[in-house]
Residue frames as qw, qx, qy, qz and C-alpha x, y, z in Angstrom:
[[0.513, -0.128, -0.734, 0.427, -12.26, 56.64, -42.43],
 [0.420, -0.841, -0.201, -0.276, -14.37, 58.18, -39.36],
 [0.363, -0.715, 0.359, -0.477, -13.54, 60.16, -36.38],
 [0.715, -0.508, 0.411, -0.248, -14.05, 57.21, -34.18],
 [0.979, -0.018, 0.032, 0.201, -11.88, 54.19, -36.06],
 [0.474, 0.746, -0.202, 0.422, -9.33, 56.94, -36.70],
 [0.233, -0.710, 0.502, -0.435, -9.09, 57.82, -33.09],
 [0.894, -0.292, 0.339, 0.007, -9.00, 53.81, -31.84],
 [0.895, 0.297, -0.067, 0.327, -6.20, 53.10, -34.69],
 [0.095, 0.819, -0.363, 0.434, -4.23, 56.04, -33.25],
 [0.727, -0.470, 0.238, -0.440, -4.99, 54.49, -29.40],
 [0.936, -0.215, 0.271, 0.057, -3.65, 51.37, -30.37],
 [0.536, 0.666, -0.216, 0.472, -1.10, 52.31, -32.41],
 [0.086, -0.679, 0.526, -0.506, 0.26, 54.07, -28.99],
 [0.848, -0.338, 0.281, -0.298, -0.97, 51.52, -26.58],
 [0.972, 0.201, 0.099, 0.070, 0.80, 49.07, -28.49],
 [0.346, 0.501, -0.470, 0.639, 4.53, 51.52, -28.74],
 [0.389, -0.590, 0.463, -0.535, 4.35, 52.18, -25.13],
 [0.979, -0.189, 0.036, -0.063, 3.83, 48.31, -24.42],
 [0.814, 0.336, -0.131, 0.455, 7.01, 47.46, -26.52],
 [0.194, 0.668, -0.365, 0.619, 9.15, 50.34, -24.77],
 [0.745, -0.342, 0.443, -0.363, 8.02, 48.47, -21.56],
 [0.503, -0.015, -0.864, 0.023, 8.36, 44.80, -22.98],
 [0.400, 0.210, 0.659, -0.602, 4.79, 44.49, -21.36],
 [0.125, 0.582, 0.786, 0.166, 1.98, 42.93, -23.31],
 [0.122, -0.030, 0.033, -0.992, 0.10, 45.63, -24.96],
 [0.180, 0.538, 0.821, -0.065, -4.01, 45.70, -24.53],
 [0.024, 0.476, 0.376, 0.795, -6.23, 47.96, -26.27],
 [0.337, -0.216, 0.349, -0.847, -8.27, 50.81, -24.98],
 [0.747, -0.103, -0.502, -0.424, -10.83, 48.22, -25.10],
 [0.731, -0.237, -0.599, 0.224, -9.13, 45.58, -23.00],
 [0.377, 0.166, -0.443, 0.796, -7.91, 48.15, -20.69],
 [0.383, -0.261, 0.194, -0.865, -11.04, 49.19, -19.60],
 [0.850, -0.134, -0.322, -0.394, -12.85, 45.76, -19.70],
 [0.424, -0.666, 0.606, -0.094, -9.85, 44.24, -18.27],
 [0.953, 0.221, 0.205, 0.000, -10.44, 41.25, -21.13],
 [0.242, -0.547, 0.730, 0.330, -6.73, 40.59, -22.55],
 [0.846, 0.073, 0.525, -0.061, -8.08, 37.95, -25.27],
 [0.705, 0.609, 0.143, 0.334, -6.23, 39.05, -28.33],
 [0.610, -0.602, 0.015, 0.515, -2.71, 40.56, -26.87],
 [0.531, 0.840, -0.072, 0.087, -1.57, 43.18, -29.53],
 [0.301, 0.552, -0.755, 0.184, 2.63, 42.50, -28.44],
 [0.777, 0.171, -0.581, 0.171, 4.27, 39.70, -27.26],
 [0.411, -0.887, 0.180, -0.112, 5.43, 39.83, -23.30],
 [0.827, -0.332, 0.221, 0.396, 8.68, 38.97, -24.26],
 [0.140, -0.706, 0.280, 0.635, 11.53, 41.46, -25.03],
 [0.686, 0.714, -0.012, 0.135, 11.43, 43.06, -29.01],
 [0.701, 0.070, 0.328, 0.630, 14.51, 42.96, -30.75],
 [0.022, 0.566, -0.134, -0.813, 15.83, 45.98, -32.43],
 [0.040, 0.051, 0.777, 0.626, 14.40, 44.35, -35.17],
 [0.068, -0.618, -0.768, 0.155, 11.17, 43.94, -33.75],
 [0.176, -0.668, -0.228, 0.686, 11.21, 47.43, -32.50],
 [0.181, 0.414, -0.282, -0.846, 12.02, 49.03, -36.38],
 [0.111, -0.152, -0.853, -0.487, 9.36, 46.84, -37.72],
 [0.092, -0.769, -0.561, 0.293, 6.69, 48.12, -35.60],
 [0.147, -0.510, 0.062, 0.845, 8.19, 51.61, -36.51],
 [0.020, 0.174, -0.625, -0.760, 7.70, 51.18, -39.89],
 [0.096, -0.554, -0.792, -0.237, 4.15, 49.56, -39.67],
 [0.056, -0.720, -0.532, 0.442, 3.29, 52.77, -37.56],
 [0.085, 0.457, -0.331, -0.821, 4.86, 55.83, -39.98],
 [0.104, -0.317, -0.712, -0.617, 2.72, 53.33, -42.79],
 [0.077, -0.673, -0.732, 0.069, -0.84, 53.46, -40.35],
 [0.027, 0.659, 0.272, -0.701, -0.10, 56.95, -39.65],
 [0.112, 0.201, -0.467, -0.854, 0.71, 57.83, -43.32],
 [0.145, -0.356, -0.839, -0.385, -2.66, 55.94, -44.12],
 [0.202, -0.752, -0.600, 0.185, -4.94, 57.62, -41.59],
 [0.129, 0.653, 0.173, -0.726, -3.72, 61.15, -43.14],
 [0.046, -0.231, -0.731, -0.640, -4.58, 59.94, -46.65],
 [0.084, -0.464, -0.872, -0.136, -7.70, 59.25, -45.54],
 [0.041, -0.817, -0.534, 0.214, -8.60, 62.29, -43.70],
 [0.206, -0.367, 0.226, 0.879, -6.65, 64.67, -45.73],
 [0.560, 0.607, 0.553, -0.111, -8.84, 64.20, -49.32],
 [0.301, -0.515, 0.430, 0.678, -6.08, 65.02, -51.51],
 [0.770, 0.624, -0.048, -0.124, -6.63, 65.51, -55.49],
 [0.935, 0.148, 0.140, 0.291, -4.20, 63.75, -57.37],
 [0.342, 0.784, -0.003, 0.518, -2.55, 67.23, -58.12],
 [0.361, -0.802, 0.112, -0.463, -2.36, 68.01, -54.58],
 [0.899, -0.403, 0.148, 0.091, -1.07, 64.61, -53.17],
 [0.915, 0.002, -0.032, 0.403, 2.15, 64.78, -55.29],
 [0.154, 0.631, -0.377, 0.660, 3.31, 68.28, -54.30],
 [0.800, -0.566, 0.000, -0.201, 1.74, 66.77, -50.03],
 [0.995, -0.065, -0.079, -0.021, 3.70, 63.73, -50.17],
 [0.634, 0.474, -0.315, 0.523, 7.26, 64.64, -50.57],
 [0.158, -0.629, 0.133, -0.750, 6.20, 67.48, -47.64],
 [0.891, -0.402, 0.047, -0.203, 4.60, 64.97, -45.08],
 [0.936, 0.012, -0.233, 0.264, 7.80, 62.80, -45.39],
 [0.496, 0.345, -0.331, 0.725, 10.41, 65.23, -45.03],
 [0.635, -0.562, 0.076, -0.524, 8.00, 66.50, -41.95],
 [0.894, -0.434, 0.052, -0.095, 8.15, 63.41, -40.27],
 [0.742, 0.225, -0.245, 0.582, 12.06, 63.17, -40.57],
 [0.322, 0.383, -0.417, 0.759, 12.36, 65.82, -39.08],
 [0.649, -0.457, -0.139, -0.593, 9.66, 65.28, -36.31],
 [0.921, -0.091, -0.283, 0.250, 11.30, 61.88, -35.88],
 [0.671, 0.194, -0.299, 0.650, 14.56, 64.24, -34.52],
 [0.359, -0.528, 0.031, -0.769, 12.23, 65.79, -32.46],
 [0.847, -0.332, -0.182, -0.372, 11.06, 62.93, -30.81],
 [0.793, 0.279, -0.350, 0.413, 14.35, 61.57, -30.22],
 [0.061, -0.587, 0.208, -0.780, 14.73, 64.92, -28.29],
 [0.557, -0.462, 0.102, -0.682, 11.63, 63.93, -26.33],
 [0.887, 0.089, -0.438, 0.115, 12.77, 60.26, -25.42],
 [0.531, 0.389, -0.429, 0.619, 15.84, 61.44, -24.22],
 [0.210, -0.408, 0.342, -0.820, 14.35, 63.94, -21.87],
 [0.815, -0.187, -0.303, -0.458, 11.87, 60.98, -20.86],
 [0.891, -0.006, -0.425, 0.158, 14.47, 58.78, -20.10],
 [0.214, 0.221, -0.558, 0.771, 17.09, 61.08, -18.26],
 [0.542, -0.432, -0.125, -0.710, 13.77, 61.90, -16.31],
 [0.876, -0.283, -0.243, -0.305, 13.21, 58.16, -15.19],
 [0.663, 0.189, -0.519, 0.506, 16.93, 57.50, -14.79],
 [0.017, -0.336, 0.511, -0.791, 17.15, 60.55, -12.07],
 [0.501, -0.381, 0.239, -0.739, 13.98, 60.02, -10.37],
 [0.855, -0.176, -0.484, 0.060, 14.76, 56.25, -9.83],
 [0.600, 0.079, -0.607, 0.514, 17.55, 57.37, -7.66],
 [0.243, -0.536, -0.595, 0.548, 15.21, 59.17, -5.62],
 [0.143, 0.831, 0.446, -0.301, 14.29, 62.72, -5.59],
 [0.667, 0.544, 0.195, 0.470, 15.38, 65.43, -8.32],
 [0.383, -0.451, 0.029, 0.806, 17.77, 68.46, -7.59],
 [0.336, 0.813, 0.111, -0.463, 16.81, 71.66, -8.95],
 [0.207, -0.394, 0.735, 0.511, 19.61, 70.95, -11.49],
 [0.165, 0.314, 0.934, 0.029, 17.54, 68.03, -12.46],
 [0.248, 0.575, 0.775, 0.081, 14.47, 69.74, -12.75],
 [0.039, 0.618, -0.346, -0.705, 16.08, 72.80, -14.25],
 [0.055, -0.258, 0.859, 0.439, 17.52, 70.61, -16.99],
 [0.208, 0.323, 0.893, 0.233, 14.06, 68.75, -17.59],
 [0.187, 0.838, 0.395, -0.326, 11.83, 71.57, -17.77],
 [0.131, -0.603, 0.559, 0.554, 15.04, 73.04, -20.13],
 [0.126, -0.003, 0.868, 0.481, 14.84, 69.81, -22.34],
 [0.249, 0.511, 0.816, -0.103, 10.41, 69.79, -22.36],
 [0.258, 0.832, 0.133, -0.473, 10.51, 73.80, -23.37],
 [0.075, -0.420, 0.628, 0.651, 12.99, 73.02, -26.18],
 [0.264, 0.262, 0.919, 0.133, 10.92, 69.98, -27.49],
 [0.097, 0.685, 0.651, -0.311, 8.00, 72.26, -27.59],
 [0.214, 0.714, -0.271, -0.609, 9.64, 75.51, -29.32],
 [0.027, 0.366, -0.790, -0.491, 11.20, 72.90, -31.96],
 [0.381, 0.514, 0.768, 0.036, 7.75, 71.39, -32.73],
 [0.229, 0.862, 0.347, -0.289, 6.21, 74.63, -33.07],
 [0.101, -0.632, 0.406, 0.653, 9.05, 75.96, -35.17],
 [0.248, 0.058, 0.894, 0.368, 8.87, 72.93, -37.55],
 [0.297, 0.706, 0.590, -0.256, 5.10, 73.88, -37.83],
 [0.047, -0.858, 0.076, 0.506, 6.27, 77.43, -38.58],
 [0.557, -0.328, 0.700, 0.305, 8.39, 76.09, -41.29],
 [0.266, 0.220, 0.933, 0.099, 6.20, 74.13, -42.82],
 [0.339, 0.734, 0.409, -0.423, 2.83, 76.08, -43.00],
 [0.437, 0.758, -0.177, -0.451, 3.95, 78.29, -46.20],
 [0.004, -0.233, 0.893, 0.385, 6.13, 75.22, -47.84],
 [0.217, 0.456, 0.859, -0.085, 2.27, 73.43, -47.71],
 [0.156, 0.608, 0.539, -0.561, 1.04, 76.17, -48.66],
 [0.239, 0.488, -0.456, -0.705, 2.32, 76.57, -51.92],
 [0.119, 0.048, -0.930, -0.344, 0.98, 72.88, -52.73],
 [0.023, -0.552, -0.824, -0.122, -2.68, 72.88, -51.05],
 [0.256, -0.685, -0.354, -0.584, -5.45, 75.24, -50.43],
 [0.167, -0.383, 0.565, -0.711, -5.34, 76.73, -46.39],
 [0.878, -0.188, 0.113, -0.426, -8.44, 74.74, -45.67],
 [0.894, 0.251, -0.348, 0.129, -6.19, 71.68, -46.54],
 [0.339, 0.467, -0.513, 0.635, -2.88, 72.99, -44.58],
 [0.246, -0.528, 0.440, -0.683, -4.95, 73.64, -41.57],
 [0.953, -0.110, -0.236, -0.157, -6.67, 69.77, -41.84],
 [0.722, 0.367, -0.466, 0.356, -2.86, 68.62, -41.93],
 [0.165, 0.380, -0.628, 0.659, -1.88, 70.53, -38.90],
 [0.648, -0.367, 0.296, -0.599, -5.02, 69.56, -36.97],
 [0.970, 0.048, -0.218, -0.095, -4.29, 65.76, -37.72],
 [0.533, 0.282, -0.569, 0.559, -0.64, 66.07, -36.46],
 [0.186, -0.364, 0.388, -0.826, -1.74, 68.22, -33.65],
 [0.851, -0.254, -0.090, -0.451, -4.59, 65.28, -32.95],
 [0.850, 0.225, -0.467, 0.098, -1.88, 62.77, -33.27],
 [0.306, 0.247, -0.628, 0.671, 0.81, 64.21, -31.00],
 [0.449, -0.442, 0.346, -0.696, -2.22, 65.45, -28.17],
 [0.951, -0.144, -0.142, -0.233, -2.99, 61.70, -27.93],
 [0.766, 0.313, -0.428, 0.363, 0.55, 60.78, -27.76],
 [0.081, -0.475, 0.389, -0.785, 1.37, 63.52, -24.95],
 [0.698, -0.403, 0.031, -0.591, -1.83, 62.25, -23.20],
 [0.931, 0.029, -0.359, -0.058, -0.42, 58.85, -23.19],
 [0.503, 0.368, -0.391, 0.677, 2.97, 59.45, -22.25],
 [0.072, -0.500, 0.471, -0.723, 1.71, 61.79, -19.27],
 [0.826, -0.408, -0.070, -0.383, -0.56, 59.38, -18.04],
 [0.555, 0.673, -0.393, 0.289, 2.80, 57.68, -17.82],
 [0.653, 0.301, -0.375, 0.585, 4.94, 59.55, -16.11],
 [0.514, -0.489, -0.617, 0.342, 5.05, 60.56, -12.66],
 [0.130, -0.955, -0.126, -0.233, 5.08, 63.87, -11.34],
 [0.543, 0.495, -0.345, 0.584, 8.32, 65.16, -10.55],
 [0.677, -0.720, -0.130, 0.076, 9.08, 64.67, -6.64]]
């Protein structure tokens, strides 16, 4: 898989969560710059919590498929990976949860107007945790991977997560307002 279909399946992959956490029609980067809409990638009517963990699951499968592809695992190598990548993203997933949270309390206070240092104690608190408990998880990780691939391999792995989440961040801040 190239660079460039990797980075548009990522793109819509987000474009298309961030819609659903709105219940807004999602458009690709595509439509979003053209402003065409002819092939809506969600519905504009509220998902279901079903909805919602069926998209989950179709995204943990695209992502798990776009680092097959740019990982180039030998057979020897994918089945010590594979166990490693999952139990990663479990605990990534209880990362992210973190970062939600702090997302939402975020939107909740600054609907009711401006934020009290409290407030933006507490969110700059919840954004430096998120951030130590990624990088720990890295930390973690690196020498459990490292007993199943080669370093050149380990450091692919962390530049593909680290591609994933900067794209995700990017999204997310385009987002969210600036804290008033």
């Amino acid at each position: 898989m190239n660079s460039v279909r990797s980075t548009a399946l990522v793109l819509t992959l987000l474009t298309t969560v961030t819609a659903c956490a709105q219940n807004a029609p999602a458009t690709t980067p595509a439509q979003s710059v053209t402003g065409s809409a002819a092939t809506p990638v969600a519905s504009s009517t509220p998902m279901t919590a079903s909805d919602m963990q069926i998209l989950a699951d179709k995204i943990k499968a695209d992502k798990r498929l776009l680092v097959a592809a740019n990982m180039q695992l030998t057979e020897a190598e994918a089945k010590g990976f594979w166990p490693l990548y999952d139990a990663y993203q479990k605990e990534l997933e209880a990362i992210n949860v973190n970062l939600v949270k702090g997302i939402a309390d975020y939107a909740e206070a600054s609907a009711e107007g401006p934020l009290s240092d409290a407030e933006a104690k507490s969110l700059v608190d919840n954004s430096l945790k998120v951030e130590s408990s990624e990088l720990e998880l890295k930390r973690n990780y690196v020498p459990k991977l490292g007993k199943v691939l080669p370093a050149m391999k380990v450091a692919r792995y962390l530049q593909i997560e680290n591609k994933i989440r900067a794209v995700i961040k990017y999204e997310l801040a385009g987002k969210i307002p600036l804290v008033q």
